[in-house]
C-alpha positions, -999 to 999 in steps of 0.1 A, spaced: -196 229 -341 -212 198 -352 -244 220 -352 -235 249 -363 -222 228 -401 -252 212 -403 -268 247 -404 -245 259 -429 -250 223 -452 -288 229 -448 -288 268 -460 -267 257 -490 -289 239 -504 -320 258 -500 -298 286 -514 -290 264 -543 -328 254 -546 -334 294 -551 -306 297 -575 -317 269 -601 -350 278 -594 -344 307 -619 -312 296 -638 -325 259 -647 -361 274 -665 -338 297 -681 -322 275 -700 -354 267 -716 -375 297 -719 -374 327 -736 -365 361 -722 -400 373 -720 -413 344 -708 -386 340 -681 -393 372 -666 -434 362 -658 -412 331 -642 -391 354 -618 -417 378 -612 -441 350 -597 -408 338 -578 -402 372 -566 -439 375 -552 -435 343 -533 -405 352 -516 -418 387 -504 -447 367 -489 -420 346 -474 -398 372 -462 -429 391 -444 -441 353 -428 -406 347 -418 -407 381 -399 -438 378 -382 -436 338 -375 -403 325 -378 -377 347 -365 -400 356 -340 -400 325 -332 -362 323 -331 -364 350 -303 -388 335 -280 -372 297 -279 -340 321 -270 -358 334 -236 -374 300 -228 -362 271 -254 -393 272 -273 -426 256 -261 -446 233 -286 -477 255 -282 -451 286 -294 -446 263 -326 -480 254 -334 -490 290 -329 -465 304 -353 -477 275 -377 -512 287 -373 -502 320 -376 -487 317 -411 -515 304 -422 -531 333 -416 -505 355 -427 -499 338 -460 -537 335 -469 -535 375 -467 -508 377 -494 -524 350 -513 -559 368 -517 -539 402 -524 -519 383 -550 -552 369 -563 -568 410 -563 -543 421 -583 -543 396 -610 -582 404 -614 -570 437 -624 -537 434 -645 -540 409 -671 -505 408 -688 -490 394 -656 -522 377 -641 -509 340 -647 -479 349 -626 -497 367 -599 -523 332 -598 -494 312 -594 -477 336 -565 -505 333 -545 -503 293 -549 -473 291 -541 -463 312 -514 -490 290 -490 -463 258 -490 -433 276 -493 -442 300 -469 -451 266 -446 -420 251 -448 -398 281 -441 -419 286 -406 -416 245 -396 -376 252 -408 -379 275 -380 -394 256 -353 -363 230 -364 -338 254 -357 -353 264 -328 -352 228 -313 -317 222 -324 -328 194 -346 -300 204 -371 -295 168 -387 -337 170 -400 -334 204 -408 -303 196 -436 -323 164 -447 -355 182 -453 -335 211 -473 -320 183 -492 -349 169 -502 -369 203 -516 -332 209 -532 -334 169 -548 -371 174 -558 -370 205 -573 -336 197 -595 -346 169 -605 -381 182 -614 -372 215 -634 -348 193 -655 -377 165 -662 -400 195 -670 -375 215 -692 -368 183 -714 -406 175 -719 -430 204 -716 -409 236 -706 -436 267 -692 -431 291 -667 -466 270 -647 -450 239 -651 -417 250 -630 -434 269 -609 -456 239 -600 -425 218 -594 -413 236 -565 -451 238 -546 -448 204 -548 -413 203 -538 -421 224 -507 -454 206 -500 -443 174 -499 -414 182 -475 -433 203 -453 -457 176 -445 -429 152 -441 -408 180 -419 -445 184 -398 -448 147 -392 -416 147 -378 -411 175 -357 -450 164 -341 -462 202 -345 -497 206 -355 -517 235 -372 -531 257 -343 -567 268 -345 -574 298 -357 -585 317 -324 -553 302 -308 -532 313 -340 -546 350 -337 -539 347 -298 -503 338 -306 -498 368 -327 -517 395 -303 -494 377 -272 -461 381 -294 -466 410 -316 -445 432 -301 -414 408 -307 -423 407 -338 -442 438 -349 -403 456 -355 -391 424 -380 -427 426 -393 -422 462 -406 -390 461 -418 -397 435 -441 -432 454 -452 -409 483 -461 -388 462 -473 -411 438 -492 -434 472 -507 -399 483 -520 -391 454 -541 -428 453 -556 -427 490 -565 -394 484 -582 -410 449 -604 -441 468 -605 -421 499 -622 -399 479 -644 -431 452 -654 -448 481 -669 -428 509 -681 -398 485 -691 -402 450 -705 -401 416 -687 -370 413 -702 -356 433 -681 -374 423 -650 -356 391 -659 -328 404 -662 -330 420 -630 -339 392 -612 -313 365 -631 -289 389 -621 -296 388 -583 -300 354 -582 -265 344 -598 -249 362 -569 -278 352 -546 -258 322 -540 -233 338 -515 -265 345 -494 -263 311 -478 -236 331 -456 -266 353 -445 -294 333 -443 -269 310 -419 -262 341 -398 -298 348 -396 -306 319 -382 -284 296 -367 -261 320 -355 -289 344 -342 -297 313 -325 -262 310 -304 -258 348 -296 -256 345 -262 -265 376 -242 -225 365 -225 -211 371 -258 -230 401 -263 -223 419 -230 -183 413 -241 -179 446 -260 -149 435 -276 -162 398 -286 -194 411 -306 -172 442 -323 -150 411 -335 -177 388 -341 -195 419 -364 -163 429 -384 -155 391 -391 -190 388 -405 -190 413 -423 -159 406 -440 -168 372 -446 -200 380 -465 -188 406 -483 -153 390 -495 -174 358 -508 -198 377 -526 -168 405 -544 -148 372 -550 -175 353 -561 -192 381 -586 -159 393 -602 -154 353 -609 -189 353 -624 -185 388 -643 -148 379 -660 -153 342 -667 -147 333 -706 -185 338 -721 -183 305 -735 -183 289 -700 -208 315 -685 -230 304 -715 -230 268 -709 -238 275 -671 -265 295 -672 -278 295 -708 -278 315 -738 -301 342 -717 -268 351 -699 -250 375 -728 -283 397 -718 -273 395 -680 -236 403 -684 -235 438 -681 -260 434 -649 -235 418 -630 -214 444 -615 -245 465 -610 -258 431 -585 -225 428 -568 -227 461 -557 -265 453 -548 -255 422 -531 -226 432 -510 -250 463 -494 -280 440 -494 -261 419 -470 -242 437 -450 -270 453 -438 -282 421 -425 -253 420 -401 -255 449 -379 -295 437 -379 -289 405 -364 -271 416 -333 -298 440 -328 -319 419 -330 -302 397 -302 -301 424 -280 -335 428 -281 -333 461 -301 -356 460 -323 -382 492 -329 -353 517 -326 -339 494 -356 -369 496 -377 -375 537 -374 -342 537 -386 -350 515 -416 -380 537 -420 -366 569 -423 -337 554 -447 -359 530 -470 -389 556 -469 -364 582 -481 -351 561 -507 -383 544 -512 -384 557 -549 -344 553 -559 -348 519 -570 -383 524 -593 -364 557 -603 -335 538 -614 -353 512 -632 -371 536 -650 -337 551 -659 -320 526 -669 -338 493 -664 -322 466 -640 -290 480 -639 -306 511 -630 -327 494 -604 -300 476 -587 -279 506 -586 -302 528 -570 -311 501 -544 -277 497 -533 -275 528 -528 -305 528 -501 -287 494 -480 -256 515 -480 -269 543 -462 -288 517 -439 -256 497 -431 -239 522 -421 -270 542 -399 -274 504 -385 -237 501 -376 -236 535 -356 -265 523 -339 -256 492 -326 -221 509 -318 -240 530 -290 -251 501 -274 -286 512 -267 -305 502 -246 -334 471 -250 -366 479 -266 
């Protein structure tokens, strides 16, 4: 129990990092120049969500079947590196070749290598149990980064300069996280020996979040240029108001895909109660918490998350719909997962997010970010449910 609040302390406040990250420089910057911010935030956390995949839930898995050796640890460290430095160069491609956003895309690639770090050495805390470091080193990126986006929005406010506060935020931590845990970077042959020995436990998360991950930049690429980066931040803003009730999920994805027993899984009738609690739970917060956000007097709205927020307003229902899909298909996904489902799971995600592949872009093109998150919910929807039934038949391990 003890444990299990820690894990919940800790992903609060790196859910709160992410949440000022974007409402703090909004306070001080423009519309226009807001929405470069949030699309170089967005870049760096579809890095992250592909690292994570391949290297830290992977990771997850593995300490699972054998409590987690130090040589899996430093391979999945090594391994991110490797991963990471793929995005970065791709984000460094593309900015040779679009110009209006080529400052964001620079400062994507910079930043996805520490944040991207961290998140795998959060991992290989979680997977050791070390609960108590894990919440002190989430505290700390959440304690830099306030503190830093404040200083900078008083003195010199620019979309670099924030961005640069939370690279060092993350850098500083992870080295400090490293030194503690005693995990050192694995070479490179070892690091591409860890990923050809464990591929095929991760291959599955790894294309899910590729589909997932080429989704998001269709839909920012879409909206960047046949909208305005007005609307990409308002897109974004949008999310990441009700991105705070996804501390609930990022718990679940973690710490409690860390106690799933296979004992509790083989009870049929403890897992169907576990999965409707959770789902309930995540939903209920982030209904609750929207309509609280949506129906607040503008005046207090306002002096919460700037003057930027009359733009966002009408967003809002649009992202609670977005939000509650979004995350209760994470749900069905982590039991999968702990029964050791996994490639059946991602055809499934395939053939729904490859069929809806072009709702979101569509949407956004349509009707900018309320479009977008509209037609996005829409896709999760039809994958909750298609994840649901399939976990319902029990199937049999991958």
């Amino acid at each position: 129990m003890r444990r299990a609040t820690m894990g919940l302390a800790a992903q609060a406040f790196s859910s709160l990092t992410s949440f000022l990250l974007i409402i703090i420089p909004g306070r001080f910057l423009g519309l226009g120049e807001h929405g470069h911010l949030v699309f170089a935030v967005a870049l760096a956390q579809i890095m992250l969500s592909l690292v994570r995949a391949l290297c830290g839930e992977t990771l997850l898995v593995l300490a699972t079947r054998d409590d987690g050796h130090r040589r899996d640890e430093s391979g999945a460290l090594g391994a991110a590196v490797v991963a990471v430095s793929v995005g970065a160069v791709a984000c460094l491609i593309t900015a040779a070749l679009w110009g209006e956003y080529r400052g964001a895309l620079i400062a994507a690639a910079l930043l996805g290598i520490p944040v991207c770090l961290l998140d795998v050495l959060r991992y290989c805390a979680i997977a050791e149990k070390r609960s108590k470091l894990l919440m002190a080193s989430d505290a700390l990126v959440f304690a830099g980064t306030t503190a830093g986006l404040v200083a900078v929005g008083r003195f010199s406010p620019s979309p670099a300069a924030f961005l640069a506060v939370w690279g060092l935020s993350c850098a500083i931590t992870g080295a400090l996280l490293c030194w503690r845990l005693g995990i050192g970077f694995a070479p490179l042959a070892e690091a591409l020996r860890w990923l050809r020995a464990n591929l095929s436990r991760g291959s599955a998360f790894v294309a899910e979040s590729a589909l997932g991950a080429s989704s998001n930049v269709a839909m920012l690429a879409v909206m960047a240029i046949v909208t305005t980066s007005e609307e990409v931040s308002i897109f974004r803003t949008a999310l990441t108001i009700l991105g705070v009730t996804s501390l609930m999920n990022n718990f679940m994805r973690s710490t409690v895909l860390r106690e799933l027993s296979p004992e509790l899984l083989a009870d049929r009738r403890r897992s169907m109660r576990a999965f409707v609690a959770m789902t309930g739970a995540v939903t209920a917060v982030i209904v609750v918490f929207g309509l609280c956000v949506r129906f607040a007097p503008l005046s207090l709205s306002t002096a919460i998350f700037g003057a930027n927020f009359v733009a966002v307003l009408p967003a809002i229902l649009p992202a609670i719909a977005h939000r509650a899909c979004t995350s209760a298909a994470t749900i069905p996904t982590i039991f999968l997962r702990a029964q050791g489902v996994t490639w059946k799971a991602t055809r499934l995600r395939i053939a729904v997010v490859a069929g809806g592949l072009f709702l979101g872009p569509l949407g956004a093109y349509l009707a900018g970010a309320r479009g977008a998150l509209l037609g996005d919910a829409l896709v999760y929807l039809v994958l909750f449910v298609g994840l649901t039934l399939l976990m319902a038949r029990k199937p049999a391990r991958d």
